[in-house]
Structures are given as structure tokens and as C-alpha cells.
C-alpha positions as CSV (number, residue, x, y, z in Angstrom):
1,X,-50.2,-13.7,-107.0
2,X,-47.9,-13.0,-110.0
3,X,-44.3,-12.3,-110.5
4,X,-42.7,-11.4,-113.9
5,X,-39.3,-11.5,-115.3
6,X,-37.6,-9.4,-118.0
7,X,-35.0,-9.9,-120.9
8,X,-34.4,-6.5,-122.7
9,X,-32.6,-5.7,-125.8
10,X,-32.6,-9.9,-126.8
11,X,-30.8,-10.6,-129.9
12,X,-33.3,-12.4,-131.4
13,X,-36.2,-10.9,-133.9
14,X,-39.5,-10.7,-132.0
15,X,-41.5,-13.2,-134.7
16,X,-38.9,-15.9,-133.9
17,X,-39.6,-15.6,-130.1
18,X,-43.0,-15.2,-130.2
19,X,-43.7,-18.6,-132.3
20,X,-41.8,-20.6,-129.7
21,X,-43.5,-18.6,-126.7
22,X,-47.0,-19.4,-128.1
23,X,-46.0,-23.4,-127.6
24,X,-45.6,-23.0,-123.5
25,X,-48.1,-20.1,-122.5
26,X,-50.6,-21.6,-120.0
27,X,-48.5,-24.4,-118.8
28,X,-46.9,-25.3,-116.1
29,X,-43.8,-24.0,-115.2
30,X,-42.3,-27.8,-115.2
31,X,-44.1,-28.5,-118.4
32,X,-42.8,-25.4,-120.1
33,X,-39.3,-25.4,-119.2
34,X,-39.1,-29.4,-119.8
35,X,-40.6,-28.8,-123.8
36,X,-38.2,-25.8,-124.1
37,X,-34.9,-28.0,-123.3
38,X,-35.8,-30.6,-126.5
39,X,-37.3,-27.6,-128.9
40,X,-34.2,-26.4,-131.3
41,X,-34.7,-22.9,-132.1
42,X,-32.5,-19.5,-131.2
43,X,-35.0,-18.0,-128.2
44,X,-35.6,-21.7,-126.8
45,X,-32.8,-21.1,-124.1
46,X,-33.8,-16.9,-123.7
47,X,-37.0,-18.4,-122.7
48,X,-36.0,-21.0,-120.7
49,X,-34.0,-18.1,-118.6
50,X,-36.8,-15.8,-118.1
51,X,-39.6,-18.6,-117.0
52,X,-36.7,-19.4,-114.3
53,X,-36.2,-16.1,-113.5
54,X,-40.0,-15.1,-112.6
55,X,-40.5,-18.3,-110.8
56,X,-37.7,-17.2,-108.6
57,X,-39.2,-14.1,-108.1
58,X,-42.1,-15.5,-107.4
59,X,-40.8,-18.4,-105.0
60,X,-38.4,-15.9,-103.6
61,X,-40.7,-12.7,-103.0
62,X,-44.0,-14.3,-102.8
63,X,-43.5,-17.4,-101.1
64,X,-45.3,-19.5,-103.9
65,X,-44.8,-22.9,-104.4
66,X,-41.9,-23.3,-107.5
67,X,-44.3,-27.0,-108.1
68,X,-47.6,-25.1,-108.6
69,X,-46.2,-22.0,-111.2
70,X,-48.3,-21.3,-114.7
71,X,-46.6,-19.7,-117.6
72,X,-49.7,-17.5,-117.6
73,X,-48.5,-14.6,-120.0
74,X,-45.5,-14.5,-122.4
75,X,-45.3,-11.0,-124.4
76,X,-43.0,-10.4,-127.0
77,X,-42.0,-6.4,-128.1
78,X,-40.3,-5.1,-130.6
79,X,-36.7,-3.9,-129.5
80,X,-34.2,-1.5,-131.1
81,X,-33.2,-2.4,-134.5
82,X,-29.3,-2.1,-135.6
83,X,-28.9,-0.3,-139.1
84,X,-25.1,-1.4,-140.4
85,X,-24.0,1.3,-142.7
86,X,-20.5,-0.7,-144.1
87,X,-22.3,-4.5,-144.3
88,X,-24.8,-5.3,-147.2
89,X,-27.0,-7.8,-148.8
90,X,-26.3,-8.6,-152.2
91,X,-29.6,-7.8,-154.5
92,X,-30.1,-7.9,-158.1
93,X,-28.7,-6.2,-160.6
94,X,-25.7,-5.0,-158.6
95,X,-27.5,-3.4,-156.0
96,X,-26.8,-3.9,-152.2
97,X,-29.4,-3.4,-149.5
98,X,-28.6,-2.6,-145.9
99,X,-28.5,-5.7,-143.2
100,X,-31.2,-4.8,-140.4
101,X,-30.5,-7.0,-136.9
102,X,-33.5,-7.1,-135.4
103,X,-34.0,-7.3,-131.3
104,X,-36.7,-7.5,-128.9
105,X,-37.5,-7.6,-125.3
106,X,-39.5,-10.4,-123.5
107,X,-41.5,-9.8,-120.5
108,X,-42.7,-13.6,-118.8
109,X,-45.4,-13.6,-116.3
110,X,-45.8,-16.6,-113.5
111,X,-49.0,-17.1,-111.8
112,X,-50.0,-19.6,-108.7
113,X,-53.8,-19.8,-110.0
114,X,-55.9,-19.8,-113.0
């Protein structure tokens, strides 16, 4: 049995998310949401949403015990990207380049087995 949980249009580039979702795929839910809490970067708490959320779903819909949940599957896509036209980076030689804000959207899957 798996249940998933979604976070769309997260605030936070997708290579930033993805290096702290590499460090708690294939743990346990406990395990995962216990290293998140003490890690300090952006997505930490994003992360720590969405593992509660599909364990929830899981617990909730599925019946699954919330003691026995793997992080089996964390995947990390590249959301819409804001262009500002008025705000600008300063560059060399008096140029300006445009600020791009990144986003993403983070799909976390919870399993009951291996």
C-alpha cells in the first residue's frame, strides 16, 4: 500500500529541496521527520509537511500503521519560474541582469513494506 502527498508551486528552487530529500528517502517515517526537525535548511520544514501529510493519508485512507511508514520515494520537479521585469542583479560593467525566483513542486510517497 502507498499513499502520497503533494506540495505545488513551493517557493524554494528544486536543487535545494532535492539535496535535503536525498538524506531521508528510505527511512522511516519517524527517522525522517526526527532528522528533518535538527537539519537547517529552507525546504527542511516543506518536507517535514508533506512526509506528515502522506502518512495521514495513508493512516487515514488505508488503515496503515503511522509506526511502520517508509519514506519510500521523494521526487522533486521543476515549478514555474518568476521573471521580475523592475528588480535586477547588479553585473559588471554597469550592466543589470534580471532576478529569476525559482519554484518547484514536491510529490512524497509513504509505503507500509519494502
Amino acid at each position: 500500500m502507498e499513499a502520497k502527498a503533494i506540495i505545488r508551486h513551493l517557493r524554494v528552487p528544486a536543487r535545494k529541496v532535492r539535496v535535503v530529500a536525498r538524506e531521508v528517502q528510505k527511512k522511516s517515517v519517524n527517522d525522517a521527520l526526527d532528522k528533518l526537525a535538527f537539519l537547517n535548511k529552507a525546504a527542511a520544514p516543506h518536507l517535514i509537511k508533506v512526509i506528515k501529510s502522506a502518512a495521514a493519508n495513508a493512516s487515514k485512507n488505508f488503515g496503515a500503521d503511522a509506526d511502520k511508514l517508509i519514506v519510500k520515494q521523494i521526487v522533486v520537479d521543476h515549478g514555474p519560474t518568476l521573471k521580475y521585469a523592475r528588480r535586477f542583479m547588479p553585473r559588471a560593467q554597469g550592466r543589470a541582469a534580471k532576478l529569476n525566483k525559482r519554484s518547484c513542486h514536491v510529490t512524497a510517497i509513504v509505503t507500509d513494506n519494502k
